[in-house]
LOKOL-203345 format. One line per 4 residues: for each residue x, y, z of N, C-alpha, C. Coordinates in steps of 0.2 Angstrom, whole numbers. Example, Ala and Ser with C-alpha at 12.3 -4.5 7.8 and 13.67 -1.06 7.14 Angstrom:
BEGIN
66,-28,39,62,-22,39,66,-16,39 | 64,-11,35,68,-5,36,64,0,39
***
This chain:
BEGIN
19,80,97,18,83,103,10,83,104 | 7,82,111,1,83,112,-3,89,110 | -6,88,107,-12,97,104,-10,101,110 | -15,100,114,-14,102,122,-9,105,125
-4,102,124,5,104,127,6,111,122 | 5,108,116,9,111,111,4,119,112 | -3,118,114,-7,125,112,-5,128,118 | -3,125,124,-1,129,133,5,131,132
8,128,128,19,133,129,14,138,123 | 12,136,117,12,143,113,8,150,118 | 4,146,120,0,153,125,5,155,129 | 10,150,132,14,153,136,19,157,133
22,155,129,27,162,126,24,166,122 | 16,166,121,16,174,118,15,178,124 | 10,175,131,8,179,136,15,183,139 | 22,178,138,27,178,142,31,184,136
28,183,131,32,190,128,31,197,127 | 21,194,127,19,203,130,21,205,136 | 23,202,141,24,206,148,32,207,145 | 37,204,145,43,208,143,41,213,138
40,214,131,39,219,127,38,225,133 | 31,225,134,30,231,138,34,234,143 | 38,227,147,38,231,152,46,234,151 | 51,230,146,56,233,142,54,240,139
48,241,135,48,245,133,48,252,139 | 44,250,143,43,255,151,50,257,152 | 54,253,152,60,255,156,63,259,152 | 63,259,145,67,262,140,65,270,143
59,272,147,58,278,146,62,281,153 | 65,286,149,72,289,156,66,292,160 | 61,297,160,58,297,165,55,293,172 | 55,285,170,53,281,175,59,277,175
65,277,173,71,273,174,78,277,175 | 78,280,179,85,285,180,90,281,180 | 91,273,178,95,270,177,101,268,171 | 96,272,165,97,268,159,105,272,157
106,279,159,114,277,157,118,276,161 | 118,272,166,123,269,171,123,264,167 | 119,261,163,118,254,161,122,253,155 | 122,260,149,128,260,144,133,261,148
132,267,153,142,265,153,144,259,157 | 142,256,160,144,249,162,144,242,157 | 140,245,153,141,239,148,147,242,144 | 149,245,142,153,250,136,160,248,141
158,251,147,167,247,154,168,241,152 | 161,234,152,163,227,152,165,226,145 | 163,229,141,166,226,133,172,229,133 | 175,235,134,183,237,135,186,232,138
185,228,145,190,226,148,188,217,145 | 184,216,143,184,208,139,187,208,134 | 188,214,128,192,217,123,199,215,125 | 200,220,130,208,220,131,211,216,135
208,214,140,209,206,144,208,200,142 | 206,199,140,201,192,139,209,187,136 | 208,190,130,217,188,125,221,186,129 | 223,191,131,230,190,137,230,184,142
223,184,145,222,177,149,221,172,147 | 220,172,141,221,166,137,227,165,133 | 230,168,133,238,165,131,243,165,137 | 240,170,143,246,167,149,242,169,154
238,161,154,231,160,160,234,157,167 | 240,161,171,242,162,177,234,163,182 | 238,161,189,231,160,195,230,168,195 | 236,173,193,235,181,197,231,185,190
233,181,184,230,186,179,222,183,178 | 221,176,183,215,174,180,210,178,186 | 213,179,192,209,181,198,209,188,197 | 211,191,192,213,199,192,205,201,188
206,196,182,201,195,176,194,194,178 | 194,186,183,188,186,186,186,191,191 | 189,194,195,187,199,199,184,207,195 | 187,209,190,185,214,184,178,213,183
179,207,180,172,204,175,165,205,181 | 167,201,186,163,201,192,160,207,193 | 161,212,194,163,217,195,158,223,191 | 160,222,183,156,224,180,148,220,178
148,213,177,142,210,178,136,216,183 | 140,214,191,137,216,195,132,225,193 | 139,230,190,136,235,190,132,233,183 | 131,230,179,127,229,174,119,228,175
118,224,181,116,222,184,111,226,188 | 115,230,192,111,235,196,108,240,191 | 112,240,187,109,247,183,104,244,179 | 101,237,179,94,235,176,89,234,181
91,238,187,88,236,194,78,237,192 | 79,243,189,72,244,188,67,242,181 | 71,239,176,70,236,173,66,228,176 | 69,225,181,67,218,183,61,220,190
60,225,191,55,230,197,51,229,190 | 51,233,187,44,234,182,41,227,180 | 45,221,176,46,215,174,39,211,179 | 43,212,185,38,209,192,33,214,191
31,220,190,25,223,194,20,219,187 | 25,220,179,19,220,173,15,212,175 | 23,207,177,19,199,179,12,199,182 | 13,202,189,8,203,192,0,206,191
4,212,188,-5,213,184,-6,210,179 | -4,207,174,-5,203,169,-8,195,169 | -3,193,173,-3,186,175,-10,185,185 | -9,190,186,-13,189,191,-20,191,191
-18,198,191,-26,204,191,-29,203,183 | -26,204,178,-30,203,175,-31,196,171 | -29,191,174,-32,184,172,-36,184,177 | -36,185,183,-43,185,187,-50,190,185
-49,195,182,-55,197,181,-56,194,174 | -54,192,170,-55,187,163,-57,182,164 | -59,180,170,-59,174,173,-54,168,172 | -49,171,172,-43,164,173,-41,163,164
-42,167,161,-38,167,152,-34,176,154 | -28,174,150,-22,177,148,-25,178,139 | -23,184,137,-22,186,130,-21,178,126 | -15,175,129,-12,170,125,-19,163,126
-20,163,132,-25,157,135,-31,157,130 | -34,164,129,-40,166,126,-37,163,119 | -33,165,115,-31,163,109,-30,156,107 | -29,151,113,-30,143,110,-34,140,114
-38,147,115,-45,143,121,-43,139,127 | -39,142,130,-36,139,137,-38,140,145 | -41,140,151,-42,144,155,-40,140,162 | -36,143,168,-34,142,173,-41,142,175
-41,137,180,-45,137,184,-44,131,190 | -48,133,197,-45,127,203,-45,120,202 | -40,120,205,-42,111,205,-47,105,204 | -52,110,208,-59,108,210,-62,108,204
-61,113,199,-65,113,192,-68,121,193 | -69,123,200,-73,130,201,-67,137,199 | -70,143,199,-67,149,198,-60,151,203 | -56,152,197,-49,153,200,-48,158,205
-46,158,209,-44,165,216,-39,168,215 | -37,174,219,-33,178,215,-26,174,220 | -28,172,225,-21,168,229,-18,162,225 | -21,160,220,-22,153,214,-16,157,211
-18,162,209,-13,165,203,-9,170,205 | -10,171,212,-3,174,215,3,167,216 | 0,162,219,7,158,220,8,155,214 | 3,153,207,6,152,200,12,157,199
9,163,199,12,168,195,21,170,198 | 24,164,203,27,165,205,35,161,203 | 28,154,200,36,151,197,33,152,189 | 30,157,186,30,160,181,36,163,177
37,163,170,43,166,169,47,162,164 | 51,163,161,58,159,156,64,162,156 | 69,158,158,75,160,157,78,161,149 | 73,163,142,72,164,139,71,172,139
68,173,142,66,181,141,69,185,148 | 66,185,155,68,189,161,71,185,165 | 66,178,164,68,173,170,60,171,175 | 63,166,177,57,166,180,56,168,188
50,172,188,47,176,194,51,177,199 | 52,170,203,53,170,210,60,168,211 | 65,169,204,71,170,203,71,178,205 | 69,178,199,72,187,199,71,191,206
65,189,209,64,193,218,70,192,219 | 72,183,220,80,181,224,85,185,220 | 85,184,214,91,190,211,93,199,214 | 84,201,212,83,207,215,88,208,223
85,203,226,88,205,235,97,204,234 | 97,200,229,105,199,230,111,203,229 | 105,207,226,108,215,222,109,218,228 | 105,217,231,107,222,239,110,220,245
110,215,247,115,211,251,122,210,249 | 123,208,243,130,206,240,134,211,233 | 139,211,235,144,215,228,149,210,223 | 150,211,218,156,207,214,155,200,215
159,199,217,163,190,215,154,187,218 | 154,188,225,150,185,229,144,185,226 | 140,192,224,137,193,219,136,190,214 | 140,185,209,140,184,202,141,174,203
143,173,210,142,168,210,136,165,213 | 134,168,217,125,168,219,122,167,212 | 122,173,208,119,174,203,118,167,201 | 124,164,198,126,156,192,121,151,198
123,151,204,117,146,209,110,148,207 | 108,153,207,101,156,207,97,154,200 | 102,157,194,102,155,188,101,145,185 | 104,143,190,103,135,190,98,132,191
94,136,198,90,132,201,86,136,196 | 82,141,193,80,145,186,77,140,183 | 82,138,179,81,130,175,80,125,176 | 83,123,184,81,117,186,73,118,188
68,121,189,62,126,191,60,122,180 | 61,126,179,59,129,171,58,120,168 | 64,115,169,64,109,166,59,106,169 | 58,105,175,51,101,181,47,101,180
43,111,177,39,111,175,36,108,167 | 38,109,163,41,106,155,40,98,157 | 43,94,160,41,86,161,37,86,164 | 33,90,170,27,88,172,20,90,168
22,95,160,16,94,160,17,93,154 | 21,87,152,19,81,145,16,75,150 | 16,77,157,14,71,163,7,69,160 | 3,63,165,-5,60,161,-10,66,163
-7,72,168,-12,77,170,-10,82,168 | -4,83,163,-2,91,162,-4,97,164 | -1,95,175,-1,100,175,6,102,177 | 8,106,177,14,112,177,18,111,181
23,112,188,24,117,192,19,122,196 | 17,124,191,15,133,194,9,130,197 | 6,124,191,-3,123,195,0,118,198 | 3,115,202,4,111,207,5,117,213
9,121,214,10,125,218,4,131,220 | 1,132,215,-6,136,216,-13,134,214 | -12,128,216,-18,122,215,-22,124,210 | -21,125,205,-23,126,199,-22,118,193
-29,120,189,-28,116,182,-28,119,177 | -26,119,171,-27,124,164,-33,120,159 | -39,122,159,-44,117,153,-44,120,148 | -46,115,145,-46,114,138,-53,117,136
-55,123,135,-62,125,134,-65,122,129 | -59,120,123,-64,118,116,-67,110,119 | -65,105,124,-67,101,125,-75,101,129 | -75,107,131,-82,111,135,-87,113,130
-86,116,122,-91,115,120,-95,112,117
***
């Protein structure tokens, strides 16, 4: 693998892991997440009824016991889901100051960036603007860890528009285009200009500082 590629994913999953840590850990505190036992007892409902249904649909997988089953499932996903509502709110706010405000006052290094000598910057070659690493910061993210950015927004609103079935099959489309997003960027930057996605869309380039000095 390219030094280069290999030093930009390492920066990128550390950077991408301090903002989940943190902002997992944020959620965990019931003060700022009045959600967090909805979240057990809906997960505690979905494992009860994959426990006691699951088996039965697979020994007598009729249309009524499967649409019974996938209507359940659907169902609890959904409430699973909601009750991490604020979990994926905090996830986007930590992105944004992380990935935005404070790589533009770093001038364009992330914790991780800084660590393999990496730094965004314009196309041009001059200092990154904070509109650069807002529209990055958008297709920002792995479906490793929360997902990427401008998934989870569309996830978010789908939470509020749609219930169940509708719901969960949004989601599977959503989640698709997720990794179709995630793969794109990943082969364009083994490309001859490794750049990204994100700096295609936010007219961005990531340099190689050690080649600067």
């Amino acid at each position: 693998m390219n030094k280069y590629v290999y030093r930009r994913i390492s920066a990128f999953l550390i950077d991408i892991f301090l903002v989940t840590f943190v902002s997992t850990i944020f959620s965990s505190i019931s003060y700022v997440n009045p959600f967090i036992e909805n979240y057990k007892v809906a997960y505690d409902e979905y494992r009860e009824i994959y426990k006691s249904e699951s088996e039965s649909v697979l020994t007598n997988p009729t249309i009524k016991n499967v649409v019974d089953y996938s209507n359940k499932m659907s169902k609890q996903i959904y409430k699973i889901d909601y009750s991490m509502l604020f979990n994926n709110i905090y996830y986007l706010v930590f992105s944004f100051l992380y990935f935005v405000l404070f790589a533009y006052f770093t001038n364009g290094q992330t914790l991780g960036k800084k660590l393999f000598k990496l730094r965004v910057v314009r196309q041009d070659g001059e200092k990154v603007k904070l509109s650069n690493l807002m529209l990055r910061t958008l297709l920002s993210g792995s479906s490793i860890f929360m997902g990427v950015n401008i998934i989870v927004v569309i996830q978010l609103l789908l939470l509020m528009i749609s219930q169940n079935q509708v719901y969960f099959y949004a989601i599977l489309f959503s989640s698709m285009i997720s990794y179709v997003i995630e793969i794109i960027g990943l082969v364009l930057l083994f490309s001859k200009e490794h750049r990204s996605l994100d700096d295609i869309i936010g007219s961005t380039k990531v340099i190689d500082e050690v080649k600067y000095v």
